[in-house]
ChimeraX commands (.cxc) that place a marker at each C-alpha (Angstrom):
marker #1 position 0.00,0.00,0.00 radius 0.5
marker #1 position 3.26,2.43,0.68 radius 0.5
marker #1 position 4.14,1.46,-2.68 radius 0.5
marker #1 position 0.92,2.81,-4.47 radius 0.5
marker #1 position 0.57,6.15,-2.02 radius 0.5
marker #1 position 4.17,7.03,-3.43 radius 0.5
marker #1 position 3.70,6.17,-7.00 radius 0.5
marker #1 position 0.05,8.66,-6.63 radius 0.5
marker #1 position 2.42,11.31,-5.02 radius 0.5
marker #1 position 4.90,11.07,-8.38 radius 0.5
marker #1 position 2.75,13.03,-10.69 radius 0.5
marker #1 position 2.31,15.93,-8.64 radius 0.5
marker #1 position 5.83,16.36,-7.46 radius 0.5
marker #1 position 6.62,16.33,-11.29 radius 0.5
marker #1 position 3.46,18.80,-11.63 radius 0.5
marker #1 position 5.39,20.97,-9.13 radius 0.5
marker #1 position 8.97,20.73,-10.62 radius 0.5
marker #1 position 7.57,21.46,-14.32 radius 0.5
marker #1 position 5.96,25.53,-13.09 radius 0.5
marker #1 position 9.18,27.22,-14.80 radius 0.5
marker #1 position 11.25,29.96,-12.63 radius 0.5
marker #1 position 10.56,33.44,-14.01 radius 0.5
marker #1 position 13.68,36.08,-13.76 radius 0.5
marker #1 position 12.58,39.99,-12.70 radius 0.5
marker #1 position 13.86,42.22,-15.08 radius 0.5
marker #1 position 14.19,45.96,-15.30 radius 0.5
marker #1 position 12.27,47.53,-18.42 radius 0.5
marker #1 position 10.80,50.67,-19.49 radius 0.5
marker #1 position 7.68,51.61,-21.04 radius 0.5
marker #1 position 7.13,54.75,-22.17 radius 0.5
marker #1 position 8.68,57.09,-19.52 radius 0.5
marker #1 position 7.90,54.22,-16.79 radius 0.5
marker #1 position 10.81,52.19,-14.60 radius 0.5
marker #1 position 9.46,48.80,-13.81 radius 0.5
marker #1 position 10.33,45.48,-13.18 radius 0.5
marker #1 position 8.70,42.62,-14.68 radius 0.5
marker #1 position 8.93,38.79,-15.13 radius 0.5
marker #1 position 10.87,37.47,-18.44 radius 0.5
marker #1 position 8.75,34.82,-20.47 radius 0.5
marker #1 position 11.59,34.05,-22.90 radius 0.5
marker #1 position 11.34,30.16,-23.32 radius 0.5
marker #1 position 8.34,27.74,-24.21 radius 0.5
marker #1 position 7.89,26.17,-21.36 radius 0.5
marker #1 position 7.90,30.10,-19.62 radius 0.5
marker #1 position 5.71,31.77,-22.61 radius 0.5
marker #1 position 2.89,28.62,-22.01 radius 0.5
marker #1 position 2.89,29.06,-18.37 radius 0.5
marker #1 position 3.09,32.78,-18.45 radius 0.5
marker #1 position 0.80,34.47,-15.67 radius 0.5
marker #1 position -1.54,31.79,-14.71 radius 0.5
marker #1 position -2.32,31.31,-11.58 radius 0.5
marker #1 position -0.79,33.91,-10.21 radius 0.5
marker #1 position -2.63,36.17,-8.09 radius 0.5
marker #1 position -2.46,38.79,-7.02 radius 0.5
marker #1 position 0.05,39.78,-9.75 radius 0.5
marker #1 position 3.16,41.56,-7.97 radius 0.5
marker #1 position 4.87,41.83,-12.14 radius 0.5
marker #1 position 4.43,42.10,-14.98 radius 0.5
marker #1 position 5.16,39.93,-17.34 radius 0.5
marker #1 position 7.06,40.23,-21.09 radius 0.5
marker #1 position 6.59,37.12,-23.49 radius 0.5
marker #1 position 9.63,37.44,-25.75 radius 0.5
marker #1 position 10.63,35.88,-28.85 radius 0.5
marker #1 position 14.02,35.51,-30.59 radius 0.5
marker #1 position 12.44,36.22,-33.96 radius 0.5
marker #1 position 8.97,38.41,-34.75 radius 0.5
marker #1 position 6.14,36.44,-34.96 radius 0.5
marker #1 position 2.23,36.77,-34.69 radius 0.5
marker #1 position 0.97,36.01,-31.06 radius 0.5
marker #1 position -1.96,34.73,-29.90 radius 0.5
marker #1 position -3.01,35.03,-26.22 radius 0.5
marker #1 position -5.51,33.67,-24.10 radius 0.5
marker #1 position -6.48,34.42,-19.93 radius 0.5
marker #1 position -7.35,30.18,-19.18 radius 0.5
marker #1 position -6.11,29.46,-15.31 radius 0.5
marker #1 position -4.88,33.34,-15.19 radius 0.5
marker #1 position -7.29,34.77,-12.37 radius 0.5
marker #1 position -6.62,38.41,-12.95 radius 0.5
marker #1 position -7.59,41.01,-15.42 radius 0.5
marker #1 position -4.74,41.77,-18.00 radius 0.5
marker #1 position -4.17,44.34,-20.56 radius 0.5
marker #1 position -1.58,43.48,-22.97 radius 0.5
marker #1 position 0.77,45.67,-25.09 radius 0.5
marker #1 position 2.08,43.90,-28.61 radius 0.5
marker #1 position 5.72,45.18,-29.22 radius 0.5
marker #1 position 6.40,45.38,-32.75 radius 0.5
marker #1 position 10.34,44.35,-33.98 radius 0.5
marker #1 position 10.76,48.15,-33.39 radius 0.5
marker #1 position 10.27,48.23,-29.60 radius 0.5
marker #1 position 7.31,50.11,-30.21 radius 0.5
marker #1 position 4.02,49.07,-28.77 radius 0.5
marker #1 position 1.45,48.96,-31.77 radius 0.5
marker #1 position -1.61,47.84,-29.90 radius 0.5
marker #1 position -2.86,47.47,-26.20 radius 0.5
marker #1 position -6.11,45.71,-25.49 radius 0.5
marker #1 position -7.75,43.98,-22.02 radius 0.5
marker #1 position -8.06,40.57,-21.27 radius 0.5
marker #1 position -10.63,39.14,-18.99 radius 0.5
marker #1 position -9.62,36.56,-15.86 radius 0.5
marker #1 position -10.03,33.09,-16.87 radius 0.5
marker #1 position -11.15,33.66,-20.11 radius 0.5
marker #1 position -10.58,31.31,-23.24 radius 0.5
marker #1 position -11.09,34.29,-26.13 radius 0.5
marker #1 position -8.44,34.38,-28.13 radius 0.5
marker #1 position -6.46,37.79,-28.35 radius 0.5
marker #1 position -4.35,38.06,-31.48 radius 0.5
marker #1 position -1.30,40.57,-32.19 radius 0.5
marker #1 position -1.83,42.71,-35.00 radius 0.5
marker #1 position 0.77,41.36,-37.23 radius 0.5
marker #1 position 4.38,39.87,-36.40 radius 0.5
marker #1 position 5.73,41.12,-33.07 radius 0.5
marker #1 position 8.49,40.55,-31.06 radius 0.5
marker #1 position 7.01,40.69,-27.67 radius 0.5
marker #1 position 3.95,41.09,-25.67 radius 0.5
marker #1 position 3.63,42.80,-22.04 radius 0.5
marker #1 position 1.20,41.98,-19.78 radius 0.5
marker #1 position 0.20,44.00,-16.91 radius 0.5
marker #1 position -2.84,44.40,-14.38 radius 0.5
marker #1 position -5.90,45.49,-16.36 radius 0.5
marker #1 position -5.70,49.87,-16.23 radius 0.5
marker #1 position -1.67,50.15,-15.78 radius 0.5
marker #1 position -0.93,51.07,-19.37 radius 0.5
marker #1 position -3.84,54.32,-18.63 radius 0.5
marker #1 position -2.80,54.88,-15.12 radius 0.5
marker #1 position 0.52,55.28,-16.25 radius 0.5
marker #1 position 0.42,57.07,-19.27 radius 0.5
marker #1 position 2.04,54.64,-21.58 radius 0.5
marker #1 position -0.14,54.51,-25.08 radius 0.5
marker #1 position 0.45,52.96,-28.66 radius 0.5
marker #1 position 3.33,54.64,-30.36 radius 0.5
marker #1 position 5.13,54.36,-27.29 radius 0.5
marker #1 position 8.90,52.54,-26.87 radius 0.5
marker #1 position 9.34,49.55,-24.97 radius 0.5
marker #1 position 12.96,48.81,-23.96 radius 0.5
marker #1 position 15.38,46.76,-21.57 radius 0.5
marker #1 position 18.93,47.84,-22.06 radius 0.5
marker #1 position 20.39,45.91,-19.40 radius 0.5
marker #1 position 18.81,42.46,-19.78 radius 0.5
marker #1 position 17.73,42.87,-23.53 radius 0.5
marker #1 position 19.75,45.10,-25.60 radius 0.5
marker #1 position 18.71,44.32,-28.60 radius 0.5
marker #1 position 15.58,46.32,-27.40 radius 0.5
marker #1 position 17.62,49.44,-27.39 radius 0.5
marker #1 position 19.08,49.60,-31.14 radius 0.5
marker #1 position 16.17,51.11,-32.31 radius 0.5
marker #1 position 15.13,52.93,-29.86 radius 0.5
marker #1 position 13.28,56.43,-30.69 radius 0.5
marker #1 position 11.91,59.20,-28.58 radius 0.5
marker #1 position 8.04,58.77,-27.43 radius 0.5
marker link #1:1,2 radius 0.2
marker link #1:2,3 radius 0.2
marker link #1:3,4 radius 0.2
marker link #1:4,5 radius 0.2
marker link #1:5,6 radius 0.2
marker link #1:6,7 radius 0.2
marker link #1:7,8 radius 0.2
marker link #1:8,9 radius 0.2
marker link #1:9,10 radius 0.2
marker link #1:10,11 radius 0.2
marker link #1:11,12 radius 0.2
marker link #1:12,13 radius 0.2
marker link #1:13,14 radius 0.2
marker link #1:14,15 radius 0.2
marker link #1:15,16 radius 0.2
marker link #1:16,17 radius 0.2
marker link #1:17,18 radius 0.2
marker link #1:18,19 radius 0.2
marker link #1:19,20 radius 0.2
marker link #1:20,21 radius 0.2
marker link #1:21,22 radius 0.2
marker link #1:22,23 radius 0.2
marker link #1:23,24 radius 0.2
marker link #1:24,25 radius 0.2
marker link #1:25,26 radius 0.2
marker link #1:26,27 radius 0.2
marker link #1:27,28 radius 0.2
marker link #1:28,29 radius 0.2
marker link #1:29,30 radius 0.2
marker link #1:30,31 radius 0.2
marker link #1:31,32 radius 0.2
marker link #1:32,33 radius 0.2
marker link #1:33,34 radius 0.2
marker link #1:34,35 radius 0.2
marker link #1:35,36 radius 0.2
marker link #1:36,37 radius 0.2
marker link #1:37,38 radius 0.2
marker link #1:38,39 radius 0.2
marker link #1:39,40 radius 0.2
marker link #1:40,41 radius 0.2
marker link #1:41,42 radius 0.2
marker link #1:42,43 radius 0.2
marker link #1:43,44 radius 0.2
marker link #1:44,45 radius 0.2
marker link #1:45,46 radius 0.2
marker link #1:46,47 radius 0.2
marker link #1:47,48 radius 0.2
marker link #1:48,49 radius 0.2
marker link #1:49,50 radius 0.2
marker link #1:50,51 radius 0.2
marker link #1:51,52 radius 0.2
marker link #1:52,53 radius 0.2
marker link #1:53,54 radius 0.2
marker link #1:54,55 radius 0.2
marker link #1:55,56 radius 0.2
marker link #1:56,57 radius 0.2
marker link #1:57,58 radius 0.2
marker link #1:58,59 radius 0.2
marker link #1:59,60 radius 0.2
marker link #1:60,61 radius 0.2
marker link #1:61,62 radius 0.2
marker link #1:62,63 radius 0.2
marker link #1:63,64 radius 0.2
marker link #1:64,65 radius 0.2
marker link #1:65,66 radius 0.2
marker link #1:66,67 radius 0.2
marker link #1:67,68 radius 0.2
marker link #1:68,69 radius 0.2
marker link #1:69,70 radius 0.2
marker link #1:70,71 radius 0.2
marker link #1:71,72 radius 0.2
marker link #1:72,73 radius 0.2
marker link #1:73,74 radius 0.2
marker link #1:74,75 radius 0.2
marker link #1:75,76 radius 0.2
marker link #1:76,77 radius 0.2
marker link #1:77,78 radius 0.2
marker link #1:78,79 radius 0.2
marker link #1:79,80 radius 0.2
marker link #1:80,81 radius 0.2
marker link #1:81,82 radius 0.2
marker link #1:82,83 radius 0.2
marker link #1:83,84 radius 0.2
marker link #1:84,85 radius 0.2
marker link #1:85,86 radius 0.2
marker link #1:86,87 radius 0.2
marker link #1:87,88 radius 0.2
marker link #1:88,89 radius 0.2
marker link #1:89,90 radius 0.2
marker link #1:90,91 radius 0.2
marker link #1:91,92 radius 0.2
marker link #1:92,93 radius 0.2
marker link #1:93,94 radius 0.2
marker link #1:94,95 radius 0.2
marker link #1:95,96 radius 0.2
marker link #1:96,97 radius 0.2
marker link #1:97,98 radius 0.2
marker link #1:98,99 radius 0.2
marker link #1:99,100 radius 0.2
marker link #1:100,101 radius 0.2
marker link #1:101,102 radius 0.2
marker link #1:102,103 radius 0.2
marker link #1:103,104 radius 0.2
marker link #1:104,105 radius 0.2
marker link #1:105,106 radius 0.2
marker link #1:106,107 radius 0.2
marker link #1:107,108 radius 0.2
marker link #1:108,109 radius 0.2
marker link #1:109,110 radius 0.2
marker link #1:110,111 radius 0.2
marker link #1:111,112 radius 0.2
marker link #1:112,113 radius 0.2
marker link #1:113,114 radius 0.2
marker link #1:114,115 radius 0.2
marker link #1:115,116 radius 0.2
marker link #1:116,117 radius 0.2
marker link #1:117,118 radius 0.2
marker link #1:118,119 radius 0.2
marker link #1:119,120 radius 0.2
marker link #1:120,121 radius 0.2
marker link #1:121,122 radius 0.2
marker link #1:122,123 radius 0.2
marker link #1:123,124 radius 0.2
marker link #1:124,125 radius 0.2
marker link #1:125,126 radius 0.2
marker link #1:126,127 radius 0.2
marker link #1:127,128 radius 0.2
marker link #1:128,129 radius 0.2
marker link #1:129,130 radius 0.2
marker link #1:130,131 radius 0.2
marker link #1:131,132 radius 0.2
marker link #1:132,133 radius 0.2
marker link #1:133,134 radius 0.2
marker link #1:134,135 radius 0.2
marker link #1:135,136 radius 0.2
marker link #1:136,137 radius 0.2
marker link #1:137,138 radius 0.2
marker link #1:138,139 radius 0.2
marker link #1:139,140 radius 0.2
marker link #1:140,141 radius 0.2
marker link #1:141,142 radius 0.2
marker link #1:142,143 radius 0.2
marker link #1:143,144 radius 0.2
marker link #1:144,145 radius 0.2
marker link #1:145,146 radius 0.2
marker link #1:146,147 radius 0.2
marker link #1:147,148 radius 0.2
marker link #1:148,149 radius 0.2
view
């Protein structure tokens, strides 16, 4: 009986080891300092923000090459707006996304990143479409292109 409690204990200790570790970087957007969590693998970009609540950070979903990104809110029990980043650094569209939700929210185009924050940071804090999206110190590719907002 030892035998079969362990082997029903196996699955979620691998459950547990699989929820990937999410580095805090420093980034700016717009004229804003912040620090959010990188999403800059698969296994990080699936998991992304679900399940965590409340949300202390952000959260940018990078890719190594621009792409169109698709997004959805299942097992993510906050509010989210989301900010596409085009291969420019530049954010080219910012829409909400509802808690839990399984709508489908789809960049407008190829993109190189997507940040997610609470639902009403992007207003509270001034940062808009048009506006530059950059992280010198952890991605400086972010800052070859970067223009004034």
């Amino acid at each position: 009986m030892r035998q079969l409690a362990w082997i029903c204990l196996l699955p979620l200790a691998a459950c547990q080891a699989e929820v990937p570790v999410f580095p805090l970087i420093p980034l700016q957007a717009g004229e804003q300092q912040l620090q959010v969590q990188l999403a800059d693998t698969v296994e990080r970009r699936m998991r992304g923000l679900m399940e965590q609540a409340p949300v202390k950070h952000g959260m940018l979903l990078l890719y190594d090459t621009p792409r169109p990104m698709t997004l959805w809110m299942k097992n993510t029990p906050t509010a989210l707006d989301v900010a596409f980043i085009d291969p420019e650094w530049r954010i080219i569209k910012i829409q909400p996304m509802m808690a839990n939700s399984e709508d489908l929210h789809e960049s407008p185009g190829e993109v190189i990143a997507a940040l997610e924050m609470p639902l009403g940071w992007f207003a509270a804090n001034s940062v808009k479409v048009g506006h530059s999206v950059s992280s010198c110190q952890a991605i400086p590719d972010s800052c070859h292109n970067k223009s004034t907002n």
